[in-house]
C-alpha positions, 0 to 999 in steps of 0.5 A: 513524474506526478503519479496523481497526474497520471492516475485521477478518478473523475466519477466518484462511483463510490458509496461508502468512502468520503471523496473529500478526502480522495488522495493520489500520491502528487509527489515527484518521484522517478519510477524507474528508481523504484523497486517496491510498492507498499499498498495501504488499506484507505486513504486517511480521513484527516488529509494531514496524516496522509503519507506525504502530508506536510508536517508529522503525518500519522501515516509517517509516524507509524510507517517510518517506525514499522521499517525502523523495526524492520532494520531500516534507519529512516526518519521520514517518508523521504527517506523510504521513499530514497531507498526506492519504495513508493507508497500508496492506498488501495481505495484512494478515499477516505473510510466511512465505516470500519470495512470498505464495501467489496464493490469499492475495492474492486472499482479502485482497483482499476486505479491502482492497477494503472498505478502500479503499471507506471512502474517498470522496475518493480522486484516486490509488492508489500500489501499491507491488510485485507484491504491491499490483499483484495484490491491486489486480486482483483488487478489479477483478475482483470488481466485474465490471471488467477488470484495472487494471493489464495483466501485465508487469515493473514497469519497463515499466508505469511512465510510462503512466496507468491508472485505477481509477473515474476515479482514477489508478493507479501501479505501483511498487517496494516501499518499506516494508522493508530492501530500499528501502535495499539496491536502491538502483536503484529508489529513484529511480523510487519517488521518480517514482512518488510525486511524480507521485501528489502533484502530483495533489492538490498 
């Protein structure tokens, strides 16, 4: 299946976000095959670092080092994707500013709900920062279910379980972007986050 064949934005409501650099993953992938999907704060402003770019996208680069932190040997988005992870972004555009406008991840959210549910299979959500964790609400809050993840900072919500339709739920740090290298202090527990996930399904 075409993921961006299936879940497309044609309004663009959005004010905040720069809608040429919008961005669904158009990879082909079977989704009975996945088992966890990595939601990422906002697609790339540069379409070449975008997760399955061609070349050696940054999206890659830093992703593929956070699950060779975790324990897993792999060189490429390939590769992660072979061991049944799907990744994809919260807001589907490119940033503007530093922070997304709350209005922009609750509408984008409604895209990314349609994104998950073409998933039957899935045992875990791997939410990468504020942004992931917001957007991952908001889905809940659309069904008529309660937040999944409650308010605090990151660094305190980490270690305990939540859960989505039976499947579980890790807030993390965000690892897509130059700033998995420069906070080096967060690396480690991305790592945790991440080999928690696989051991889910390993």
């Amino acid at each position: 299946m075409n993921i961006a064949q299936s879940v497309k934005c044609s309004q663009f409501p959005c004010t905040d976000v720069r809608h040429e650099c919008y961005r669904v993953p158009t990879i082909d992938v079977n989704p009975a095959n996945i088992s966890i999907i990595l939601i990422s704060e906002a697609a790339p402003s540069e379409p070449a670092d975008y997760y399955y770019a061609d070349g050696e996208p940054l999206f890659q680069k830093t992703t593929v080092q956070a699950f060779n932190d975790a324990g897993a040997k792999v060189s490429s988005i390939k590769d992660i994707v072979d061991l049944g992870i799907y990744l994809t972004t919260a807001v589907k555009c490119g940033k503007v500013e530093y922070r997304i406008k709350t209005d922009t991840i609750r509408q984008c959210s409604l895209l990314l709900g349609k994104e998950i549910a073409l998933f039957p299979h899935l045992k875990a959500f791997l939410l990468m920062g504020d942004v992931a964790i917001k957007s991952f609400n908001y889905i809940a809050e659309q069904t008529g279910e309660a937040r999944v993840i409650p308010a605090g900072s990151t660094y305190k919500l980490r270690g305990q379980k939540y859960f989505f339709r039976g499947k579980r739920v890790f807030p993390s740090y965000l690892q897509a972007g130059p700033s998995f290298f420069i906070e080096k202090s967060k690396r480690k527990m991305i790592a945790q986050d991440i080999a928690e996930a696989l051991s889910l399904v390993n």
